[in-house]
N, C-alpha and C positions, 0 to 999 in steps of 0.2 A: 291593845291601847284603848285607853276613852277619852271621848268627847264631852265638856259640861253639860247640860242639859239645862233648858232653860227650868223645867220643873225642880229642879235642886239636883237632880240624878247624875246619873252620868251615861253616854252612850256607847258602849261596846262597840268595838269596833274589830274585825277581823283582818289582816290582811296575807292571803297565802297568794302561791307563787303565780298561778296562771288561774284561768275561767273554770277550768275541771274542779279544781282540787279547792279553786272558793265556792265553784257548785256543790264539793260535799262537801264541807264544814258546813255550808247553810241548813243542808238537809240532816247533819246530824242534829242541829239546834231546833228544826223542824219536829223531828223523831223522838226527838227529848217531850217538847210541849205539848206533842199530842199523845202521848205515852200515859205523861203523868194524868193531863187532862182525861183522857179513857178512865186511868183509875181513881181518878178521886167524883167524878159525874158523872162518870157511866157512859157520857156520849162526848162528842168535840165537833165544834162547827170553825169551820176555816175558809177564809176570803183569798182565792188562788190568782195570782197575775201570768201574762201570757208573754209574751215577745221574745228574739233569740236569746236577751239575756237570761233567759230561766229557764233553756236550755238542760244543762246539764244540774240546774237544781231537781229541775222535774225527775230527769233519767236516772237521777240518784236517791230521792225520796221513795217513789213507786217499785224501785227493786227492795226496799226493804222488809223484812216480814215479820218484824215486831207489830205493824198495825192494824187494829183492828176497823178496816175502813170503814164496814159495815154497819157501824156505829159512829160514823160520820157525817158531818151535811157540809158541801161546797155551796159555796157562794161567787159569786164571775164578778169580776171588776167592772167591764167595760167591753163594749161592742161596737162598730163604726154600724151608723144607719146604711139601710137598704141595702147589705154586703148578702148575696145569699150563703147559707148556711156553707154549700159544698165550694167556694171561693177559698184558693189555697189559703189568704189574708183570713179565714174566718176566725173570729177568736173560740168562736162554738168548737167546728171543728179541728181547731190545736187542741183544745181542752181536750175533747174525747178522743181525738188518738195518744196526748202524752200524759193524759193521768186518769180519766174517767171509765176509757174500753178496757185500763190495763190495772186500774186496784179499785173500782166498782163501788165508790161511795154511799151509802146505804140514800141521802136524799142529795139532789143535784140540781140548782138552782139556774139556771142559765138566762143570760142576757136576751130575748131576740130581739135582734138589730133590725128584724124584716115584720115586725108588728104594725099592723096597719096605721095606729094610731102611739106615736112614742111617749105622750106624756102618759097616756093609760097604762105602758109597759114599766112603765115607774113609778107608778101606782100599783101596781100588780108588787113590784120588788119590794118595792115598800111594806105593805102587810105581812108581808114573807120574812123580812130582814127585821121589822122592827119589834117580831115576838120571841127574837133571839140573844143572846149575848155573844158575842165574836169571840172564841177562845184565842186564835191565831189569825195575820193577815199577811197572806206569804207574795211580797211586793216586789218592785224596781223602780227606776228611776232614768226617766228618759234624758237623750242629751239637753233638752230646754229646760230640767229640773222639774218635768211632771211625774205626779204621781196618777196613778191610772191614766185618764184622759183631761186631766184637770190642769188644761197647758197655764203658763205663765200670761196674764196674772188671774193666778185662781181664786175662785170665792172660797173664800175662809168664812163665810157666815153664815151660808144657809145651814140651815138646819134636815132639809129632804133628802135622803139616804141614797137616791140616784135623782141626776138631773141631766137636762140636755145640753150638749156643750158643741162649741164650734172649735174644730183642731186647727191650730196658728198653721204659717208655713215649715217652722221649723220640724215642728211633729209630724207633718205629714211628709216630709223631706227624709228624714228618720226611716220612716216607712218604708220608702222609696228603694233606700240604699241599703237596708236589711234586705232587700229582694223581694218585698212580698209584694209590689204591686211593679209594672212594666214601663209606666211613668207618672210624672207627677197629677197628672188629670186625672186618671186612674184613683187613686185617693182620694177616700170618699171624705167631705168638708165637715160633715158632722157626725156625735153618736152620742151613745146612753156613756153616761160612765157615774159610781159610786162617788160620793162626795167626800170630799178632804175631810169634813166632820162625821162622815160614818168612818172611814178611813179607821181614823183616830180613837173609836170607841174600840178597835180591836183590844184584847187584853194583853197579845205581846204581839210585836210588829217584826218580823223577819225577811230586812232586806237585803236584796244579794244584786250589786252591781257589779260585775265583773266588764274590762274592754278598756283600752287605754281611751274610745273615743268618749266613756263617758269620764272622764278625768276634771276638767273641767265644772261641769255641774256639781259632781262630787263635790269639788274644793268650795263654789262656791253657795251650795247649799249647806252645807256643816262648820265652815268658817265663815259665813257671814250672819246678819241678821236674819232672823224669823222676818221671811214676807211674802206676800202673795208672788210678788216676779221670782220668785225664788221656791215652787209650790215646796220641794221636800223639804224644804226648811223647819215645818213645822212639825217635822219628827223629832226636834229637838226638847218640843215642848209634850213630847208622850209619858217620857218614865220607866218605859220599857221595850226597849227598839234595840235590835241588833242588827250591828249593820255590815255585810259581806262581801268585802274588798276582794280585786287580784293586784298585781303590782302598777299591771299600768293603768286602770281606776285611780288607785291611789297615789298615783306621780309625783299630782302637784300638791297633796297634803304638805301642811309644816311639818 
């Protein structure tokens, strides 16, 4: 099925039966973009998201052996401040055990969360990110309708490629209940996260929500208005977004 697109387009939309099997359709659309990107530029740079829903995107991308990773550069979405590195919740360490230790991306850009100073760590991302162009940005969407860490209501205007941001209750509550932290104190209040307008400069955007508990955001970021209370909304206005349903994501679609 597709969605209008506020850019004139329209947005793909997948929906299969459970988490598994919409984590591979993502990754074959994954394996597609960075295939062709290899052969037509010689290298591909891609913006990786973390959380349980990408899951089974991760474990199905990284068995594949069409790619040539080695001619690839990762980019990190987002980090909670002062989380150390070896903290189950680290987004560093998901990264390197489910895609970095196991297909070895030739350059690997990482978030630190534990930088002494964080605007300078986003200053640092920035010179890194801004001499590149994003071939792919492989995303999710949280239940409050954030993209990376850019909870409701996000800036849609800056322009600086990572910024600091404060996580609502709702996102840190999220946290909570995927398991990764033991309670809600525990959940750190702030972190680095990529901005909705670098987001956006990806050249194709590959998102895979799978869970009936994100059902709701789903509905109400793809059938409502483009707005900041609403941050994935503004996928609508990309051009070239695919977006990775399972049934119970997609419930309350019309």
């Amino acid at each position: 099925m597709a969605l209008p697109m506020d850019s004139g387009g329209e947005m793909e939309i997948r929906i299969d039966k459970d988490k598994r099997e919409c984590g591979i359709a993502a990754a074959d659309k994954a394996e597609e973009v960075l295939e062709k990107t290899l052969a037509n530029k010689g290298r591909a740079c891609f913006v990786v998201a973390t959380g349980a829903s990408q899951f089974d995107f991760l474990a199905s991308l990284t068995s594949r052996k069409g790619i040539d990773w080695s001619r690839t550069t990762m980019f990190h979405l987002d980090e909670y401040i002062g989380l150390p590195e070896d903290h189950p919740a680290s987004f560093r360490r998901y990264l390197k055990e489910r895609l970095i230790d196991l297909v070895h991306p030739g350059q690997v850009h990482l978030v630190d969360g534990q930088a002494p100073d964080p605007r300078a760590e986003c200053g640092r991302l920035k010179g890194l990110i801004s001499r590149e162009t994003i071939d792919a940005a492989f995303i999710g969407i949280g239940e409050n309708g954030h993209l990376a860490f850019n909870d409701p209501p996000a800036d849609f205007e800056t322009t600086e490629p990572y910024i600091l941001v404060e996580l609502d209750e709702a996102c840190r509550r999220q946290q909570l209940g995927e398991g990764w932290f033991p309670s809600l104190e525990d959940v750190p209040a702030r972190a680095i996260s990529m901005s909705m307008n670098q987001i956006m400069k990806a050249e194709t955007i590959i998102c895979t929500v799978p869970d009936q508990r994100k059902a709701r955001a789903v509905k109400d970021c793809f059938e409502g208005e483009v707005s900041p209370l609403r941050p994935a909304s503004l996928l609508l206005e990309h051009g070239r977004a695919f977006l990775f349903l399972d049934e119970g994501s997609a419930s309350l679609l019309k």
